[in-house]
C-alpha atoms as one frame of an Amber mdcrd trajectory, in Angstrom:
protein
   3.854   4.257  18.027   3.249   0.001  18.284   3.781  -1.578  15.128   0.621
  -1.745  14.170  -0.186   1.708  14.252   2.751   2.032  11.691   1.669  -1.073
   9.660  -1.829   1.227   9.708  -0.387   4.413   8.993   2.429   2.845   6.068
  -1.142   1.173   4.531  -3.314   4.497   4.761  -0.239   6.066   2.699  -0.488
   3.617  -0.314  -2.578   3.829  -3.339  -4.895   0.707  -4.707  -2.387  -0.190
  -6.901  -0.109  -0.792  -4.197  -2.385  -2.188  -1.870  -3.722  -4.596  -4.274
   0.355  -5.730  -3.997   0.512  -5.516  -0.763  -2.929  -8.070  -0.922  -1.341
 -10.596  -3.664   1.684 -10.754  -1.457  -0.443 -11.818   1.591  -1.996 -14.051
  -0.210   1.190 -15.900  -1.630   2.354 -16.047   1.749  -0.211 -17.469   3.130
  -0.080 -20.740   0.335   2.975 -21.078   1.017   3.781 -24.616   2.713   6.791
 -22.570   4.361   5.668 -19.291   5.817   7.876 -16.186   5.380   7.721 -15.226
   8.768   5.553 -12.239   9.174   7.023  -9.694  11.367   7.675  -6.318  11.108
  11.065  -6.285   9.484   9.703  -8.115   6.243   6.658  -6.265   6.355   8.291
  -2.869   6.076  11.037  -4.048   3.443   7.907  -5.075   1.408   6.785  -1.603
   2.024   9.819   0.114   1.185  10.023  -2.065  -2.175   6.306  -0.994  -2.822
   7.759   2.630  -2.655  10.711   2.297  -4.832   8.552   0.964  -7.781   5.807
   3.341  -7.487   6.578   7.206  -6.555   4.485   8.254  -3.379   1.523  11.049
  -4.157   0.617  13.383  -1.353  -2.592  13.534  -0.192  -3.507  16.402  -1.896
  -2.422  15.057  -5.248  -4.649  12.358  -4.774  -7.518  13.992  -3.574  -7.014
  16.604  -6.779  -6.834  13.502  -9.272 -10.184  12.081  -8.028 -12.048  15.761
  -8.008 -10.535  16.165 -11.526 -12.087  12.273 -12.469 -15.049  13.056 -10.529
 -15.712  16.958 -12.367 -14.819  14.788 -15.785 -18.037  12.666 -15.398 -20.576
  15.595 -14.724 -18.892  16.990 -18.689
């Protein structure tokens, strides 16, 4: 697997709440006037922290929390 296909796969995995992090990180990096540099160690520590602050769901989990939202509106 490259490491973009893990980047992909690590970023499928993560709810919006972490992706929105994973977003405002990107975008203090890149106004930075010195870059973090952007490779594949940093991007997986960032990853891992992600992980440690919020527990990961299964897919199933998820998918049950948005049929439940979705059933709640038709009520």
């Amino acid at each position: 697997m490259t490491t973009l296909e893990k980047i992909i796969q690590d970023l499928s995995n993560m709810d919006e709440q972490q992706l929105e992090e994973v977003s405002a990180l990107i975008t203090t990096v890149t106004l930075q006037s010195k870059p973090i540099p952007c490779d594949r160690k940093n991007i997986r520590q960032f990853i891992q922290q992600v992980r440690q602050k919020h527990p990961h769901r299964s897919i199933e989990d998820i998918d049950r929390s948005l049929r439940m939202e979705r059933d709640s509106w038709d009520s």
